[in-house]
N, C-alpha and C positions, 0 to 999 in steps of 0.2 A: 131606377138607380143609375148614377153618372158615374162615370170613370169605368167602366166594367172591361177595356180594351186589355186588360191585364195585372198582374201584380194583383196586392188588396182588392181590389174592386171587382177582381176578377174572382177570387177567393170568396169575398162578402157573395156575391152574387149565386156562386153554385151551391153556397152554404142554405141558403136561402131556398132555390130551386128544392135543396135534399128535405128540406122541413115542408115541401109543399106551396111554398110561398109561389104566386105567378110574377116572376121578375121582369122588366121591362130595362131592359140595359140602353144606355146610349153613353156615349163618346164623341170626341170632338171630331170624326170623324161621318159622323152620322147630323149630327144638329152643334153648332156654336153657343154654347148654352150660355153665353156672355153676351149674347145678343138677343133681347126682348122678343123679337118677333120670332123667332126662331124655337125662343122656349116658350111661346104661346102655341105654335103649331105644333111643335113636340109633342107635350102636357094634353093640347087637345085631341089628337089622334088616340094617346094613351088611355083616357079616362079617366075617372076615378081614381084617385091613390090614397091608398093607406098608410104606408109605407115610402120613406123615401128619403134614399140612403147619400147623403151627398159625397162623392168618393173622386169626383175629378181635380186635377190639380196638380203640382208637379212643377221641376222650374225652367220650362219651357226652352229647353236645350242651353240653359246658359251656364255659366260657371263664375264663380266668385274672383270679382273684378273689382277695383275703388269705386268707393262712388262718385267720385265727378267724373267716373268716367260710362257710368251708367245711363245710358240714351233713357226717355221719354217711354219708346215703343220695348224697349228690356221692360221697363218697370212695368206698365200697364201689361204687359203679357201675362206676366207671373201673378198681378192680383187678380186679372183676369181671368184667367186657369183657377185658382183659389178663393178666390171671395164674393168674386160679382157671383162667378155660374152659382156658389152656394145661395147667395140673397134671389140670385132671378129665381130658381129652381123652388125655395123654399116659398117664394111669392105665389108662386104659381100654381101650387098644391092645396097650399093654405086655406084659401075658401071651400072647396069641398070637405076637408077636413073639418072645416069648422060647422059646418053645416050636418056634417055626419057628428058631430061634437067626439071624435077620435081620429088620433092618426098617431105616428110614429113618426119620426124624424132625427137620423144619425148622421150628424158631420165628421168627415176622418179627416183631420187634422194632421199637427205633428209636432213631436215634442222642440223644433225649433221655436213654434210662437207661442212655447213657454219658457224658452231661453235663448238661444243663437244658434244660427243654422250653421253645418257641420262645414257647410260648403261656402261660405259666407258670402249668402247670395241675399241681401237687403230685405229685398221685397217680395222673397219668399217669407222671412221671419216676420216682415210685417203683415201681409195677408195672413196667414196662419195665427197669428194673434187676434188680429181681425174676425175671424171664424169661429174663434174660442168666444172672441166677446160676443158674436153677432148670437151663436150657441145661447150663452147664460140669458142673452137678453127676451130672444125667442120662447126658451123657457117661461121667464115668469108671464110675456105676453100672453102667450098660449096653453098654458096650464090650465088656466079656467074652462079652456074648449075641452080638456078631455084631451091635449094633444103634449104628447111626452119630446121632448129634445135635448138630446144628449149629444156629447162630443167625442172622441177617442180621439187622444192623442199618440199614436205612436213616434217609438221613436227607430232608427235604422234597419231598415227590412230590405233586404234585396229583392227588390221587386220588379225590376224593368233593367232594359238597356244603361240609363243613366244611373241606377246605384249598382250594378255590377262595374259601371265605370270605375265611379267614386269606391268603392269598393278596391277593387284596385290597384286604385290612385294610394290608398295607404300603407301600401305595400307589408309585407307579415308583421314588422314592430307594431305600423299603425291600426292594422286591423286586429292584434292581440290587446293594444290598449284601447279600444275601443270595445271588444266584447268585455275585460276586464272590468269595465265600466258600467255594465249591465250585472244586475242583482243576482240574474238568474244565472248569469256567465254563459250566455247564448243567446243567439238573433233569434226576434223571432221571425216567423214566417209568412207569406202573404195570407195563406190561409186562417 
């Protein structure tokens, strides 16, 4: 499971742990999972996976800026963070699963790349789309193995350092129209 350093991933993971599941966490602290070689040694030391929760991601300490004035190394961070580690990581599984003809496979998303991100940070809303589609597409590839892929998108969780930020950033109006805005008329939680 990637992203497990806290927030959702960190939630996903101990959830998992309580059902018995053997969870193997890593974080961009542990392996670059943006980097091929990196998530072949990972994946290899791990074994086998059945299971595999893609949960890293995030928009890499930035904040919503124009875009011409959006460097190069902003944007690749943020799809990096969000859509490669999900393609390398999903790559990397894949054959085992397929050869066991089952696996699982959840990508956590977020409701920006099914609309616009709150923080209006580009190329968080384009990876996060990116994820959804890479999601649907995995799906029907790998249905025939026996291997299920799903996406969840949420949407505003206070889940780290940077959305207690944003959080807030919107100071009581904004964070009243903001739950306001939710169905249930409450955040939910990482867990």
């Amino acid at each position: 499971m990637t992203g497990t350093a806290h927030g959702i991933g960190a939630g996903i993971a101990d959830a998992l742990r309580g059902d018995g599941v053997k969870v193997h966490g890593v974080d961009k602290d542990i392996a670059d999972l943006s980097d091929p070689a990196a998530v072949a040694e990972y994946f290899t030391a791990v074994g086998p996976v059945d299971i595999l929760v893609n949960c890293a991601g995030g928009v890499a300490g930035q904040v919503g800026i124009p875009l011409e004035e959006v460097t190069d190394a902003d944007w690749w961070a943020v799809v990096n963070a969000n859509l490669v580690t999900t393609f390398q990581c999903t790559r990397a599984v894949v054959p085992g699963m397929k050869e066991r003809r089952w696996g699982r496979i959840v990508n956590i998303a977020s409701s920006a790349g099914l609309s616009t991100s709150r923080t209006g940070i580009q190329a968080y809303t384009s990876a996060e789309a990116g994820q959804i589609g890479f999601t649907r597409q995995m799906a029907r590839e790998l249905g025939p193995f026996g291997i299920t892929v799903n996406c969840i998108a949420p949407g505003f969780i206070r889940s780290n350092p940077t959305t207690e930020k944003q959080w807030e950033g919107y100071g009581p109006e904004g964070q009243a129209a903001l739950v306001d805005g939710i169905a249930t008329r409450r955040l939910g939680e990482p867990a």
